[in-house]
C-alpha positions in Angstrom: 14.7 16.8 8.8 11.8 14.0 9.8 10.6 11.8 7.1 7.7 14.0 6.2 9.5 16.3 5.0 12.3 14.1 3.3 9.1 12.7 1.5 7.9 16.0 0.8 11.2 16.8 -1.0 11.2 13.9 -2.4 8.0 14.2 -4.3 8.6 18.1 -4.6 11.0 16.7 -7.6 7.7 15.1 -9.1 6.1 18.9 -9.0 9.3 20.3 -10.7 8.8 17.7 -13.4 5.1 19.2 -14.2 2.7 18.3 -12.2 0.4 20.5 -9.7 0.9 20.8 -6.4 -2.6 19.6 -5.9 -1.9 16.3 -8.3 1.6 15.9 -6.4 -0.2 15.9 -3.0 -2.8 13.5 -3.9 -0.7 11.4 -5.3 1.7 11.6 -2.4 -1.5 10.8 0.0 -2.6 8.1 -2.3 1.6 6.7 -2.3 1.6 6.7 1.7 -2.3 5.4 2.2 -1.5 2.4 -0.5 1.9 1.7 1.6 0.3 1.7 4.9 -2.2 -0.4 3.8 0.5 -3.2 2.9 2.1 -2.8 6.0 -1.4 -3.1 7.8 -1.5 -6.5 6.5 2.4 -7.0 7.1 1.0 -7.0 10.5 -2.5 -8.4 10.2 -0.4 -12.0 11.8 1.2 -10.1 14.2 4.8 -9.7 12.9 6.2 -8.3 9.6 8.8 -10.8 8.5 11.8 -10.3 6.2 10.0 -11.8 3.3 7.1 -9.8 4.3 9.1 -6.5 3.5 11.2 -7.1 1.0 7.8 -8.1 -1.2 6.5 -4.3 0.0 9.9 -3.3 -0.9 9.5 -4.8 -4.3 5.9 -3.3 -4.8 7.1 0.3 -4.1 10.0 0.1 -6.1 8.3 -1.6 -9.3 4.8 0.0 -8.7 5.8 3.4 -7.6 9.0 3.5 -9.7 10.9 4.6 -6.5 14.3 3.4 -5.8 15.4 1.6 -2.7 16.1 4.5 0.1 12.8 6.5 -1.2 10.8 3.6 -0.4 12.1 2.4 2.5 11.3 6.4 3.8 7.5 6.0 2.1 7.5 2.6 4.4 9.2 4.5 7.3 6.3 7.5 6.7 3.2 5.5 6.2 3.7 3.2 8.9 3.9 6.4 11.7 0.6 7.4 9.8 -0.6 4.1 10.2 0.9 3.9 14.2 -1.3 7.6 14.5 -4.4 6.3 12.8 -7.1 3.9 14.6 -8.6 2.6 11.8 -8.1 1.9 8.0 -11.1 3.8 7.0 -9.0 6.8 6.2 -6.4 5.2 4.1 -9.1 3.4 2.1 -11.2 6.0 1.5 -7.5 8.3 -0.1 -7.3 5.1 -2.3 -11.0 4.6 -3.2 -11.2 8.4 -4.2 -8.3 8.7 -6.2 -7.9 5.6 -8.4 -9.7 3.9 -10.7 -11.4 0.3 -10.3 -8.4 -1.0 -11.9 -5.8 0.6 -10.1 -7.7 -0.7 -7.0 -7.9 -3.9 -7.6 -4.0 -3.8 -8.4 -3.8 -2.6 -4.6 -5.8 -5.9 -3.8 -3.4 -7.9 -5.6 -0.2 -6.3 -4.1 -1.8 -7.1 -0.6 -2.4 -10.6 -1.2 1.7 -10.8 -2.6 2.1 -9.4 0.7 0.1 -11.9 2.9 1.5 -14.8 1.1 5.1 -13.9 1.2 5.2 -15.7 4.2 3.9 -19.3 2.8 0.9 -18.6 4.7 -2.9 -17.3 5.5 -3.7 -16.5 8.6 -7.3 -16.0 9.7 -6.8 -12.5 10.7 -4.9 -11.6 7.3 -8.0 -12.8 5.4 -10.1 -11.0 7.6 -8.1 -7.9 7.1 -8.1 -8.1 2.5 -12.1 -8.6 3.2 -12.1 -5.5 4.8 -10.4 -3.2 2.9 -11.9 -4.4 -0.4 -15.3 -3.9 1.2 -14.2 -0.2 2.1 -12.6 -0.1 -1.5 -16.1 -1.5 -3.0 -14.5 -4.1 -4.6 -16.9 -7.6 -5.1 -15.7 -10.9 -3.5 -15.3 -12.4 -7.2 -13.0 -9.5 -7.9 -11.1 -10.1 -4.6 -10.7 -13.9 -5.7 -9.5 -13.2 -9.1 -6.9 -10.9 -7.4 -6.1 -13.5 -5.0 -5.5 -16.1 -7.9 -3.5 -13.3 -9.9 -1.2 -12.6 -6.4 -0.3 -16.0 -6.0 1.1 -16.5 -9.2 4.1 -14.7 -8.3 5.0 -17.6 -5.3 
């Protein structure tokens, strides 16, 4: 079985549990776009570090309530979608469509934990959170105050 479809069994449980298939698809969607983009910016330096994964590790757990082996498959998953994608246009646009301003912004601030897990900002890092919150319509005040909100967990 490839991971696809172990993440597709996986959130088949969600379905059983009540939901739609159409709500456990987005949802799913929205789950590997959101990963991919913290493992975009994993990378934005050049190399994805220990720290670096065990903070994504952290998000998907506490964020997407999954435990340990389910999101190191979502990880596994969303990083071949992001190795078959050529931009982040398409991962932005699953999370701008599907969650609220709020939610968003809570993406913002789980990708600056990520970038600063390493004790560091690289120019290409900043470059990269610009980016997406510009694709996620999110003002540069907003991004800021996610920033400040970020780095009060280091």
């Amino acid at each position: 079985m490839n991971l696809f479809e172990k993440l597709k069994e996986f959130f088949s449980e969600e379905q059983k549990a009540g939901e739609s298939s159409k709500e456990t698809n987005a949802k799913e969607k929205v789950r590997i776009a959101s990963c991919a983009l913290l493992l975009e910016a994993a990378m934005a330096d050049g190399k994805i570090d220990d720290k670096e994964k065990n903070v994504i590790l952290k998000i998907l757990e506490e964020d997407f309530a999954l435990a340990e082996g389910d999101a190191q498959i979502l990880i596994n998953v969303s990083g071949e979608e992001k190795q078959n994608s050529v931009d982040l246009y398409r991962f932005t646009k699953m999370v701008d469509k599907n969650l609220s301003y709020d939610e968003k912004l809570n993406v913002l601030v789980n990708i600056w934990k990520v970038i600063f897990a390493d004790g560091r900002l690289d120019k290409y890092e900043d470059q990269l959170i610009h980016r997406i919150a510009n694709l996620l319509k999110v003002s540069h005040r907003e991004l800021i105050d996610a920033k400040m909100e970020a780095k009060k967990t280091y």
